[in-house]
N, C-alpha and C positions, 0 to 999 in steps of 0.2 A: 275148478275141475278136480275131480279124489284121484287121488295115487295111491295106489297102496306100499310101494317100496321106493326104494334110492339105486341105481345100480352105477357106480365107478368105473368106469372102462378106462384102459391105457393100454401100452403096447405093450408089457409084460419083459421077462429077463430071464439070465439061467442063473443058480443059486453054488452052482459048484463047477469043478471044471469037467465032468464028464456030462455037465448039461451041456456044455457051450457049442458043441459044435451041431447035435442035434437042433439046438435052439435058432441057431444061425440055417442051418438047411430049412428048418421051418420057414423060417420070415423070407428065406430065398425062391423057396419052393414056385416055380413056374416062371420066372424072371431069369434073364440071360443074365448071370452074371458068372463072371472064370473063376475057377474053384481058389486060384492063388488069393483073387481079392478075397473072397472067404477066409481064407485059412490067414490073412493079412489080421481083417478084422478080428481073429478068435484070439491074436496076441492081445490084442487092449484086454479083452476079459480076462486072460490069462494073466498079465499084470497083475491083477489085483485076486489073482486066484480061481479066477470063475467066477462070481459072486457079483453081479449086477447090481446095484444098490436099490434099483427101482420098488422093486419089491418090496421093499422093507419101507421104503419112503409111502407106499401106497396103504403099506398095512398102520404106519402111524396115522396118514391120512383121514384114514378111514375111519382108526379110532377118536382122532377129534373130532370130526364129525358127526360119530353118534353122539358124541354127550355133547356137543351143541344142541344137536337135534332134540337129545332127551332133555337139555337143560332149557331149549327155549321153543322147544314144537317144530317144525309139524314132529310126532312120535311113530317116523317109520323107519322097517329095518332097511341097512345098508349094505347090498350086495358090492360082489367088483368079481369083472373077468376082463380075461387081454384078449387080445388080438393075436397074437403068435404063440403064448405061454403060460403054463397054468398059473391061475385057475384060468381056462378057456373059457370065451365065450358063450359057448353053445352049452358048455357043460353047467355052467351058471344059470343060464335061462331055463334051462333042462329044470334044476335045483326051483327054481322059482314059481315054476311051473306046480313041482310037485308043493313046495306052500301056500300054495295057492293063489300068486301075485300074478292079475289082470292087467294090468298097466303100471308100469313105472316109470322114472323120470331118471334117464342117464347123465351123470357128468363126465364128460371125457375132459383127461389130462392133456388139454391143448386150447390155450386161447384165442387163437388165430383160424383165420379162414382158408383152408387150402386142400388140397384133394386129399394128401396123405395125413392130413392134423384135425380134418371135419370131414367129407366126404366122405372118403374110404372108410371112415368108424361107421357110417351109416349104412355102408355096404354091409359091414360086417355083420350090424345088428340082423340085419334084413338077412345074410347069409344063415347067421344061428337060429335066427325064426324058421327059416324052411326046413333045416335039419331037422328041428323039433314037433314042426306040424300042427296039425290043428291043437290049439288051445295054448299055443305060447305064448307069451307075456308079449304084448303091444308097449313099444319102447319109444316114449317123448326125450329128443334129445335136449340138454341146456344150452342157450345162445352160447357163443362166444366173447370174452370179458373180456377184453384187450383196453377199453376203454373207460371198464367200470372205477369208477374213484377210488373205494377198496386196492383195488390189484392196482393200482398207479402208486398210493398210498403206500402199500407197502413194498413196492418195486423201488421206489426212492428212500426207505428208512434202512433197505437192504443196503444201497450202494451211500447213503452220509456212513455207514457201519463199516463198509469198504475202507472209505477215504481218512476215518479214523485210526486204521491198522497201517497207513504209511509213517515213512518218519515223517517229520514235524517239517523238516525243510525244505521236501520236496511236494510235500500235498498243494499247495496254492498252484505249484507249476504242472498239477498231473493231468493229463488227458480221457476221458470218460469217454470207454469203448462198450458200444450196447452188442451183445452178439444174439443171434439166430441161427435157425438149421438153414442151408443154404439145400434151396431145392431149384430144380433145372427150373430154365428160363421160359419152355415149353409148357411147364406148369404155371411157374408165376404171372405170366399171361394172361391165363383164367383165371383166375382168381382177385382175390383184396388184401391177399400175405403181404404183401411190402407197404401198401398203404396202413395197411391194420398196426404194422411194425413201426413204421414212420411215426405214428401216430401217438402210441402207446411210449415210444425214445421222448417226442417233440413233449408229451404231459409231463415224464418225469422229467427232464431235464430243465423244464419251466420250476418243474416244484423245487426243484434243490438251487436254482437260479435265486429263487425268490428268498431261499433261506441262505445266500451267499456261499452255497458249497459248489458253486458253479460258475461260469462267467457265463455267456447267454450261448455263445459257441464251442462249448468246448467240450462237447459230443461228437461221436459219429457211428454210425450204426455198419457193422460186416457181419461175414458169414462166417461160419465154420460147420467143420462135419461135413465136406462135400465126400460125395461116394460114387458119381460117374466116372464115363469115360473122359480122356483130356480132350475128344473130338468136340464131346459134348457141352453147349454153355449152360453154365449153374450161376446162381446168382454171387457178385464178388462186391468186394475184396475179402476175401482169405483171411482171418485175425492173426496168422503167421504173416503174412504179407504185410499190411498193415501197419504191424508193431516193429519190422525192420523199418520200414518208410518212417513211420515216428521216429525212431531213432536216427536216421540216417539224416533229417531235415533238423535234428535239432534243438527245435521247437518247445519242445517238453521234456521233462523231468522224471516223468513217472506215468505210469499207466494203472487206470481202477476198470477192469473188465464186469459188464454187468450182464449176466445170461439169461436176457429180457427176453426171448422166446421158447424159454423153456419155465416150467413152474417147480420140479425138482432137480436134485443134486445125482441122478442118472449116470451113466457111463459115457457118456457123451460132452458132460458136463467134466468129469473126473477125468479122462481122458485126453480130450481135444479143447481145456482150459488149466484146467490144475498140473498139467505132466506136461503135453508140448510146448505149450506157451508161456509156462513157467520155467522150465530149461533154456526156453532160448532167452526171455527177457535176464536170465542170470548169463548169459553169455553175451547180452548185449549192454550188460550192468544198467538191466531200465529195470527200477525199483517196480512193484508189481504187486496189487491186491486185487482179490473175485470176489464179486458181491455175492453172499447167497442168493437164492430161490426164492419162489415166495412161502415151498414146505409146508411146513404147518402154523403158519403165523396167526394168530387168532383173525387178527382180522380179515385174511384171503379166507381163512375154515368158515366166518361169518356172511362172509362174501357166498359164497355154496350156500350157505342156508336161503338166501337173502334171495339168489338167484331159482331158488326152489319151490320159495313162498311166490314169487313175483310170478311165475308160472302155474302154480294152481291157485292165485288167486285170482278172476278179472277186474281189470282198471286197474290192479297196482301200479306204483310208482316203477319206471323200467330207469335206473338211474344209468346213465352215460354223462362223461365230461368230454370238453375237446370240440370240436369243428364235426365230427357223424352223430348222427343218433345211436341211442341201441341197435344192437344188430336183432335181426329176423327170429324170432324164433322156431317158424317152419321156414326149411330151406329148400330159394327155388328150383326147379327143377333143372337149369342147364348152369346155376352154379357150382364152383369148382371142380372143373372137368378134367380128368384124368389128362395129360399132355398127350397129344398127335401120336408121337411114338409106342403110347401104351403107356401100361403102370409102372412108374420108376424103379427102377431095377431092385436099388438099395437107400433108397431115401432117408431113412433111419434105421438104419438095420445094426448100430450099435449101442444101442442104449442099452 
């Protein structure tokens, strides 16, 4: 099938701190959530000055990507809008429009299956189509790669690089925590987030088993970044929660935290891994290393191409490892449904 463009969707950031709070009203906008949670979340940005990383992480992205593309084809250009932040959406397709790009093929920054991480990005495309009207660009999204060899591949060279940066004495005794965004249990219902998640811990942890950086159990996968009410159940254990429990039993020596549901080094990441859970494991003297991302690792950037080629070409090889096949590339119509209650208030509304 011809494409003529690439376009990169994510959820987008603010770059200073007089973005922050408009950026957070944006991503708020129509959702009950109390101004105080707001103004809670606009301190993590404020930490670090305003300055989201996302952006920056998407604008590297981007450039490996093209000179993969230009170094090994297909030779097309590469767009990117957010969801909440400029460049927007609608204003990107608007742009693509006027170059004249018919069809293109979206990557969104989420490997998982889930209303707010695949769904809702489909909304949004579909939202920026109507804004712009007849003759907007017709937007194929990319499957989701939770299980691609690539992203496994390099999700485990991330975390042996972890397990490397401990001291020497405690690495054989450390504990391998896989984390994700924890979204209400209302959603994860619908959906294949946890199995997707399960699935993608249960490959890497085989692979670094196999190369003795592992014993066969000595993972366990939690949440972090919950943003409901406390009435409300989100998926748990907490990686604060968690990492006391580790402590408190014993057990273990050390802890290598691996942020397998996310693909960059985001505010959420920086945040609710590098700042909270790094403070307390120094308070609870449990030694402590964060695998990075998968970022721009050549082989995840290859991974994108691969997943590109595999969609305009038919019969290609659709590579998946593990116990599912590849996932769908058109998504069916009553998966990943929004939860009962509505659209999560604040799901990710700190990145």
């Amino acid at each position: 099938m011809n494409y003529d463009a690439i376009i990169v969707i994510s959820f987008g950031g603010p770059e200073s701190r007089d973005e922050v709070l408009p950026f957070l009203e944006n991503v708020l906008r129509g959702k009950n959530v109390p101004r105080e949670r707001m103004l809670a979340v606009a301190e993590h940005y404020f930490h670090f000055d305003g300055k989201s990383p996302i952006n920056a992480q998407n604008r590297a992205l981007i450039a490996a990507l093209e000179a993969e593309l230009a170094h090994h084809g297909p030779n097309l250009p590469v767009y990117w809008g957010n969801r909440n932040w400029d460049p927007l959406l609608a204003d990107t397709l608007r742009q693509m429009k006027a170059d004249g790009v018919q069809r293109a093929l979206a990557f969104v920054t989420s490997a998982y299956s889930s209303y707010s991480g695949c769904r809702q990005y489909r909304e949004n495309i579909m939202a920026a189509q109507a804004e712009i009207g007849e003759g907007a660009p017709q937007i194929d999204k990319l499957r989701v790669f939770y299980n691609h060899p690539s992203f496994i591949q390099v999700m485990a060279e991330r975390v042996r690089e972890a397990f490397a940066q401990l001291p020497e004495e405690v690495r054989a005794h450390a504990q391998l925590i896989f984390t994700a965004h924890s979204i209400p249990l209302s959603m994860a219902d619908g959906c294949d987030y946890v199995k997707q998640l399960q699935e993608a811990c249960r490959l890497t942890a085989e692979r670094l088993t196999s190369e003795g950086i592992i014993s066969a159990e000595d993972h366990r996968l939690v949440y972090q970044s919950r943003s409901g009410p406390p009435t409300q159940p989100w998926l748990e254990p907490d990686i604060l929660d968690y990492l006391t429990e580790l402590k408190q039993e014993g057990k273990k020596s050390a802890a290598v935290i691996a942020p397998i549901g996310f693909i960059s080094d985001h505010m959420e990441v920086l945040y609710d891994l590098d700042t909270e859970p790094k403070a307390l494991c120094a308070e609870l003297n449990l030694p402590m290393a964060r695998a990075a991302t998968a970022g721009t690792h050549p082989k995840f950037v290859s991974m994108i191409r691969e997943l590109i080629v595999e969609r305009m070409t038919l019969g290609s090889e659709r590579r998946a490892i593990g116990r599912f096949p590849a996932n769908h590339d058109v998504c069916p119509e009553g998966c990943c449904k929004a939860p009962q209650m509505g659209r999560p208030a604040a799901t990710v509304a700190i990145r």
